[in-house]
C-alpha positions in Angstrom: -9.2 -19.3 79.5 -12.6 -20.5 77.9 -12.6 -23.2 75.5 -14.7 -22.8 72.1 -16.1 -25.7 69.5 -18.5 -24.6 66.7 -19.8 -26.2 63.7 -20.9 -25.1 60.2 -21.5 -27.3 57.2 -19.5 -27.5 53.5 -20.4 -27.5 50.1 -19.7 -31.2 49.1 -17.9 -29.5 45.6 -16.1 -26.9 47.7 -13.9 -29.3 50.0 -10.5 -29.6 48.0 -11.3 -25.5 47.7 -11.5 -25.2 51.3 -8.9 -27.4 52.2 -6.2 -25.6 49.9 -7.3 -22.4 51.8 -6.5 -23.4 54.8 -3.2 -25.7 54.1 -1.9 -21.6 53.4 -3.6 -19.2 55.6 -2.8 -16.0 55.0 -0.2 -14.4 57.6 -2.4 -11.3 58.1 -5.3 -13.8 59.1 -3.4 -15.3 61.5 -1.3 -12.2 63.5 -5.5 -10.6 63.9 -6.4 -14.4 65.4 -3.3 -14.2 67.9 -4.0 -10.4 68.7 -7.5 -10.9 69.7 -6.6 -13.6 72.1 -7.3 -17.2 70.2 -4.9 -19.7 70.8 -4.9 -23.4 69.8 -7.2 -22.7 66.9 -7.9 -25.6 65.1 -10.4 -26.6 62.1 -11.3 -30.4 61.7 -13.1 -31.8 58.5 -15.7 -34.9 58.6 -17.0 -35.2 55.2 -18.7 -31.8 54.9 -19.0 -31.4 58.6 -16.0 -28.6 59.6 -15.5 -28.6 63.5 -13.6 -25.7 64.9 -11.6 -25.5 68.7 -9.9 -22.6 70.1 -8.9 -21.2 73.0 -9.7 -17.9 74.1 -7.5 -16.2 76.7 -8.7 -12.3 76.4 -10.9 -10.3 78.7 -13.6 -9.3 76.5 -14.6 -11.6 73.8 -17.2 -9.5 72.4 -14.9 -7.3 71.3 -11.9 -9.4 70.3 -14.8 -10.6 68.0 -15.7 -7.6 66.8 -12.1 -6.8 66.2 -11.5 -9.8 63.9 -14.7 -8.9 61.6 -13.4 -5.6 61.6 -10.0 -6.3 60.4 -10.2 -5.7 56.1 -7.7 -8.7 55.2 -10.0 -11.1 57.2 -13.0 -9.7 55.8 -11.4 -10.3 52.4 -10.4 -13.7 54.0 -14.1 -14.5 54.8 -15.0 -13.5 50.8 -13.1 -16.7 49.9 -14.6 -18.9 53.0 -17.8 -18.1 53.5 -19.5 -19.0 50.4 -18.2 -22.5 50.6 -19.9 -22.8 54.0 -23.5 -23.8 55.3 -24.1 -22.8 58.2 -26.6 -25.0 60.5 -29.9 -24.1 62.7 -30.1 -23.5 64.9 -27.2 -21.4 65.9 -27.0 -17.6 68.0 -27.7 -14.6 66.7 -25.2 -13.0 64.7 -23.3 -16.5 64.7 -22.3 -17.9 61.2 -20.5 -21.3 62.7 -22.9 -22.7 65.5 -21.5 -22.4 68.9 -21.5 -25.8 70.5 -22.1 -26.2 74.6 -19.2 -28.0 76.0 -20.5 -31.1 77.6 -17.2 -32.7 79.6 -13.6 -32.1 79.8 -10.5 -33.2 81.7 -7.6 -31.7 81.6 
């Protein structure tokens, strides 16, 4: 298992927008998560600083990625999110939420 936290900024006027979305994420949206191996997925909001955690508990993350942008209901799902976000520099290439470097952890 490999943990995950990433960052990406909000809109300040697209907050009670993104919140809604997410207090009803689509079912679709969430079997592709489970299927390509993310567990304990979790988005936290700080003023217009979002904060995600997961877990991921595949073999190939590459292409469990690739899987999920493939996937046409969370590409549609992405049409509604994405906008609202800013995304911050620097981040990796290809990345739209900023992979963060895990610094400590106990367990």
């Amino acid at each position: 298992m490999q943990r995950y936290g990433q960052i990406i900024g909000l809109k300040p006027e697209a907050v009670a927008q993104y919140d809604a979305l997410h207090a009803a994420v689509w079912p679709e949206v969430l079997a592709t998560i489970h299927a390509c191996n993310i567990r304990n997925y979790s988005i936290f909001r700080w003023g217009t600083t979002l904060f995600a955690y997961f877990e991921y508990v595949g073999a190939d993350f590459a292409a469990d990625m690739a899987k999920i942008a493939a996937d046409p209901k969370t590409q549609e799902w992405w049409a509604h999110t994405d906008p609202l976000q800013v995304p911050f520099e620097p981040r990796g290439s290809g990345e739209w939420w900023a992979t963060m470097t895990e610094v400590f952890h106990t367990g």
